[in-house]
C-alpha positions in Angstrom: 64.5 -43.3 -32.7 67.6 -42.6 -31.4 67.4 -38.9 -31.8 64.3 -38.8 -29.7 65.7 -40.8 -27.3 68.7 -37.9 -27.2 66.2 -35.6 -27.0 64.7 -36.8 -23.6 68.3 -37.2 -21.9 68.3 -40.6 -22.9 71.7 -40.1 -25.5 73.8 -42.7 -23.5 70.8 -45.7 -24.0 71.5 -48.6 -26.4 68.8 -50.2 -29.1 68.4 -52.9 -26.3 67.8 -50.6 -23.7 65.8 -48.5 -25.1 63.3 -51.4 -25.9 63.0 -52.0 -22.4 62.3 -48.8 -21.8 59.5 -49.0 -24.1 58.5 -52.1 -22.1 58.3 -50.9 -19.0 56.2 -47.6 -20.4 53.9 -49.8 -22.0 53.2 -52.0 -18.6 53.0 -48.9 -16.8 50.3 -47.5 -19.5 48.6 -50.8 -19.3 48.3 -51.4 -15.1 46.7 -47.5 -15.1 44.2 -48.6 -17.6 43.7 -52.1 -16.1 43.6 -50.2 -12.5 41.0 -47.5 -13.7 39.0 -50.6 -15.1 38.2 -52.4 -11.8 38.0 -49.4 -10.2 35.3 -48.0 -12.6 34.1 -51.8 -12.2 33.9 -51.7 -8.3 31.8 -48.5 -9.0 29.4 -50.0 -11.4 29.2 -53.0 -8.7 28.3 -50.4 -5.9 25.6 -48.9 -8.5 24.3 -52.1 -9.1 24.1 -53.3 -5.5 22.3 -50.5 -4.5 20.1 -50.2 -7.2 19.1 -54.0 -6.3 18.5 -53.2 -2.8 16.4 -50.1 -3.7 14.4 -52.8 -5.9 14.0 -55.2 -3.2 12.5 -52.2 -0.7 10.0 -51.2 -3.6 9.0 -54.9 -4.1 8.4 -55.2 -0.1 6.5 -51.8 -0.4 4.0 -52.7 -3.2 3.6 -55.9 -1.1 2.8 -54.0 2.1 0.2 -51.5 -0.4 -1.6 -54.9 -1.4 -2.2 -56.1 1.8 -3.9 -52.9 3.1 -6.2 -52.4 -0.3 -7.4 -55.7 0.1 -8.2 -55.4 4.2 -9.4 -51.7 2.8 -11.7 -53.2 0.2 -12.3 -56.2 2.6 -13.4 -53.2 5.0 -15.7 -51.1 2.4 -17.4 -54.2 1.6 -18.1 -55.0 4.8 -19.4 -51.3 5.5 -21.8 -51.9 2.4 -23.6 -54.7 3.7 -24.2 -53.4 7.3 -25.5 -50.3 5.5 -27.8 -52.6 3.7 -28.7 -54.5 6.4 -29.8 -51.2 8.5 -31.8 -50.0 5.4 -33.2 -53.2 5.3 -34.1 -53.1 9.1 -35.3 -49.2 9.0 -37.8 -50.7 6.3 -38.7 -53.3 8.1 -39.8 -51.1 11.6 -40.5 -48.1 9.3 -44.2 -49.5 9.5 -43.6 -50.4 13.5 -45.4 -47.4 15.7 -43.2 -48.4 18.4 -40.0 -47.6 16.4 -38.7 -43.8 16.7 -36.5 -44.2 13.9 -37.6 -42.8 10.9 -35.1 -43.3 7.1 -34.2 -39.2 7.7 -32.8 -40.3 11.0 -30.8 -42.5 9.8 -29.7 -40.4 6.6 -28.5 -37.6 8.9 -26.1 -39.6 10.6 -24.9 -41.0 7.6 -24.2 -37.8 6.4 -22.5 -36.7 10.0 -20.8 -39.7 9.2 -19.1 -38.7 5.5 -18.9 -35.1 6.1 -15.4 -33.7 6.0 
């Protein structure tokens, strides 16, 4: 050990010295490693704080998505029963001289209607 220690410029350093040495290289080594740990800790924290808050958006998103399918299907029902009830009135004054409006009258404004 001693010749090592002679090697590095450290000839003049006693047994008892040389332990400290080693001490003090030791808590060096270990407060790096302990330092890179929170810091690769604080990262991860970051990471996971961010990933939460990305979740939390998505959530409020997919919320948001609900509420419009359900006033959109709330909507497309309500579209289908007015179309009934018209078809239901076109037959009704389809017999009626005094009505103009024949069912291909009202078919070619629906298709006005859904054309692109």
């Amino acid at each position: 050990m001693m010749a090592i220690l002679a090697r590095i410029g450290l000839g003049g350093v006693g047994l008892k010295g040389a332990a400290t040495l080693l001490v003090a290289l030791l808590a060096i080594i270990l407060a790096a490693g302990l330092a890179t740990k929170l810091y690769l800790s604080g990262i991860h924290a970051e990471r996971v704080r961010t990933l939460e808050a990305t979740i939390t958006q998505i959530k409020e998103a997919l919320l948001a998505n609900e509420a419009v399918i359900r006033l959109a299907e709330a909507d497309a029902r309500n579209a289908e029963e007015e179309e009934h009830k018209l078809k239901e009135l076109i037959d009704a004054l389809q017999n009626d001289k005094s009505c103009p409006l024949t069912r291909e009258h009202v078919d070619g404004v629906r298709r006005i209607d859904e054309s692109p």
